[in-house]
Every structure is written in C-alpha cells, then in structure tokens.
C-alpha positions as CSV (number, residue, x, y, z in Angstrom):
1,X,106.6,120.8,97.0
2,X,103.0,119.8,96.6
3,X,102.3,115.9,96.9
4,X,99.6,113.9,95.4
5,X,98.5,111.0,97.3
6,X,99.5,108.7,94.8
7,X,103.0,110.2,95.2
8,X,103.1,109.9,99.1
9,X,102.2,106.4,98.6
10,X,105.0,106.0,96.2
11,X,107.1,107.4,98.6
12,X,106.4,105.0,101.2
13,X,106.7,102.1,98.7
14,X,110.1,103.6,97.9
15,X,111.4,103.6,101.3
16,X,110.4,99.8,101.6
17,X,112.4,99.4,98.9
18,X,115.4,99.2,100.9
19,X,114.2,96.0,103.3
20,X,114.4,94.2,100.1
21,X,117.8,95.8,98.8
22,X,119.3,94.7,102.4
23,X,118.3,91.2,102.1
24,X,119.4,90.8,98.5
25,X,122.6,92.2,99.7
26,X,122.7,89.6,102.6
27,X,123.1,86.8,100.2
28,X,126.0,88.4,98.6
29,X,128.0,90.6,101.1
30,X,130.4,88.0,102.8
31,X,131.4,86.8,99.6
32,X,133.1,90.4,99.0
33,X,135.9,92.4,100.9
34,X,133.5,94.6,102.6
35,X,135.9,96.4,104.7
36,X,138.8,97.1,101.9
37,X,138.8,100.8,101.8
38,X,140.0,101.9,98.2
39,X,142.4,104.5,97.9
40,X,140.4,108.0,98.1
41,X,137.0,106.4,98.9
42,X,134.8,104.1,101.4
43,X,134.8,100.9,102.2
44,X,131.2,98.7,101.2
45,X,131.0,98.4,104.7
46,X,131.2,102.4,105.6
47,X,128.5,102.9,102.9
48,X,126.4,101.0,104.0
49,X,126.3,101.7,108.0
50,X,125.7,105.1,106.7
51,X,122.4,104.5,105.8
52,X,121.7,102.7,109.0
53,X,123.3,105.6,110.7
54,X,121.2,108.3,108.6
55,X,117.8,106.3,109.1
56,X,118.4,106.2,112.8
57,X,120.0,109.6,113.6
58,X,118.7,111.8,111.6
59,X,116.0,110.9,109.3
60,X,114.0,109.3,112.0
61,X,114.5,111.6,114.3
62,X,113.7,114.4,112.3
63,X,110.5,112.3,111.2
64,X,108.7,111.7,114.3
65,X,109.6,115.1,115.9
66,X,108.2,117.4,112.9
67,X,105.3,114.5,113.3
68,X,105.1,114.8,116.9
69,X,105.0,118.6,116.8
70,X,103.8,120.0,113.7
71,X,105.9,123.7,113.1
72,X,108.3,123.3,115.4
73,X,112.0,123.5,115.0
74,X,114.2,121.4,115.0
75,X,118.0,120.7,115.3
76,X,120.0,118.1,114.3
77,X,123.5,117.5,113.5
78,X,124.2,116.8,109.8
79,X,124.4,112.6,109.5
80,X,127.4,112.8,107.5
81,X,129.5,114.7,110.0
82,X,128.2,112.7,113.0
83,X,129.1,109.5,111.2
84,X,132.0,107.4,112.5
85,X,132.2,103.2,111.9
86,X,132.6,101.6,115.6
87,X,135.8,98.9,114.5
88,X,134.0,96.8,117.1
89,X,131.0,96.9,115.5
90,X,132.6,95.9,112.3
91,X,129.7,93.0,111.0
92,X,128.5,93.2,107.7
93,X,125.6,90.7,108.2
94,X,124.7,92.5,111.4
95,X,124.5,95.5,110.0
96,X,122.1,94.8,107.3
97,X,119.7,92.8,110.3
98,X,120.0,96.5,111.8
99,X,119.4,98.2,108.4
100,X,116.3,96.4,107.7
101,X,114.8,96.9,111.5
102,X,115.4,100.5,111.1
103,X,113.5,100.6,108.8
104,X,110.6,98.5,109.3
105,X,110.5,101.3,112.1
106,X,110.2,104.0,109.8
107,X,107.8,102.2,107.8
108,X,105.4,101.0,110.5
109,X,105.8,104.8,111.7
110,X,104.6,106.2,108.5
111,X,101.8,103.3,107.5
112,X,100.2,104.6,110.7
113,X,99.8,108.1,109.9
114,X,97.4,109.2,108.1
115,X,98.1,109.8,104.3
116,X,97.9,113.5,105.0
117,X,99.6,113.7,107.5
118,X,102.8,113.4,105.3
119,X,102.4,116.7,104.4
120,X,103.1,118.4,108.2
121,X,105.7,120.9,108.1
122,X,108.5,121.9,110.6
123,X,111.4,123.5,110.5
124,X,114.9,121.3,110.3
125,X,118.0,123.0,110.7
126,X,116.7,126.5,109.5
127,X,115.0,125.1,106.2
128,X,111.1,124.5,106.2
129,X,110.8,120.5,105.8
130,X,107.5,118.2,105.5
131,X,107.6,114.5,106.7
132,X,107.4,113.6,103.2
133,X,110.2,115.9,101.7
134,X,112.6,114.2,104.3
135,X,111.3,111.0,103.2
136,X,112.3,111.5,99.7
137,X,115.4,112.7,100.7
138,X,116.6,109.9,102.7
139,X,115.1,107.6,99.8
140,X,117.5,109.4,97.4
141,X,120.2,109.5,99.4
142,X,120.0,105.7,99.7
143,X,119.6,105.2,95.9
144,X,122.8,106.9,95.4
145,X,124.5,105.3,98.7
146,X,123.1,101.6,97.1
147,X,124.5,102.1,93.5
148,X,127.9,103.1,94.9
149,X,127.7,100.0,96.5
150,X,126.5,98.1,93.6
151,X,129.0,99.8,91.7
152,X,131.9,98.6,94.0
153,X,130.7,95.3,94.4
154,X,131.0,94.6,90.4
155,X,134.5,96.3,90.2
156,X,135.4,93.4,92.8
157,X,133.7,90.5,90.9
158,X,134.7,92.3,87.5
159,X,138.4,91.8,89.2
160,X,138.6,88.1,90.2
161,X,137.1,87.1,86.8
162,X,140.0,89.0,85.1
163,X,142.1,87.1,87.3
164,X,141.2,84.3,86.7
C-alpha cells in the first residue's frame, strides 16, 4: 500500500492513541473483575496483556529489525500463539504502566525516523511488510482488542446496575 505523509503521520498519532487509552483505563480497571474469565472467552486482564505482549514481541521487534536492515527477512513467531498470562504477573495496574512504556518505545522509535523512512520494506514471515503496514496493523489489532475490552467492561457495570 502506498502512504501519503499525512497518512504516516496519522499512523503515528494512532499508535499514541493507546498511552491515552491505558491511562483512562487506569482510573477504571480495579473497580472491575479483571481476571473473571467468562465462559468461552478472555478475561479483561488476558486482553489486555496481549497488547503489551504483541507491542513487545512482535510488533517491535519486527519494527526495528525491518528498520535496522531494510529487505531482510525476518522470523517471528505469531504473538497470539506465543502468548501465555504469567499468574504471578497477574497486576492489572502494572500491566497498563508496562503497556504505556511499551509504547512510548515504539513511539520515540518511530518520531526518530525519518517520515520516509516508514515506508522500508522487509520481509516478515514470508509476506513483504513495510514499517508502516505493521504499524497499522498493530494499531488495528489494538482497536479491536480495546473495544472487546470496553465492551466487557459495560456488560459488568450494565450487570451491577441491574442488580441493584
């Protein structure tokens, strides 16, 4: 896909996006049962430290190498199959601290590139990939993983006012 700078700007501005959707959530996520695992489906808690866990072992990764060595290939194990929640890890405010300084990284990495320079290409996992393409993607992926969790949060709240 071609990219305007305007759109890799947006792009950036998108992925900040999530330091202020962590923060919001601080104010509201140990007022919730974050770790209550619904029948079928994840807990708030697993949602979430999958986007940590995507930023930091994949998207990242993927990120700085392709940036690091334009056209090369790269490997790298699908985040959602690597994924496992450490029960000893298990801190909801924690994990949005790590969240957000994930991402500041990712940020600060991209703010000093140049603009252009959003546009190098390598190869990830057999599929030609630009920095900015993956950048999207992870930017989706967390749209979806955030209205999941904004989704579960006012099933919760929808349930204690019922109950009350």
């Amino acid at each position: 896909m071609e990219y305007s700078n305007d759109q890799l700007k947006e792009l950036i501005e998108d992925a900040e996006y999530l330091l202020d959707e962590a923060e919001a959530l601080g104010y509201v996520i140990n007022s919730v049962p974050v770790y209550d695992k619904p029948p079928g489906s994840e807990s708030v808690f697993e949602m979430l430290a999958i986007i940590d866990h995507a930023q930091k072992k994949f998207y990242r990764q993927a990120i700085e190498q392709i940036y690091k060595r334009p056209g090369s290939t790269i490997r790298l194990e699908d985040f959602r199959k690597t994924f496992t929640v450490d029960e000893d890890e298990k801190n909801a405010s924690k994990l949005l601290i790590h969240i957000g300084k994930n991402r500041s990284a990712i940020i600060t990495f991209l703010k000093k590139m140049p603009l252009k320079d959003m546009l190098i290409q390598g190869t990830l996992n057999g599929k030609d990939r630009s920095i900015a393409s993956l950048v999207e993607e992870m930017v989706e992926f967390e749209r979806v993983q955030l209205k999941r969790v904004a989704e579960r949060i006012l099933s919760i709240d929808t349930g204690r006012s019922s109950k009350e």
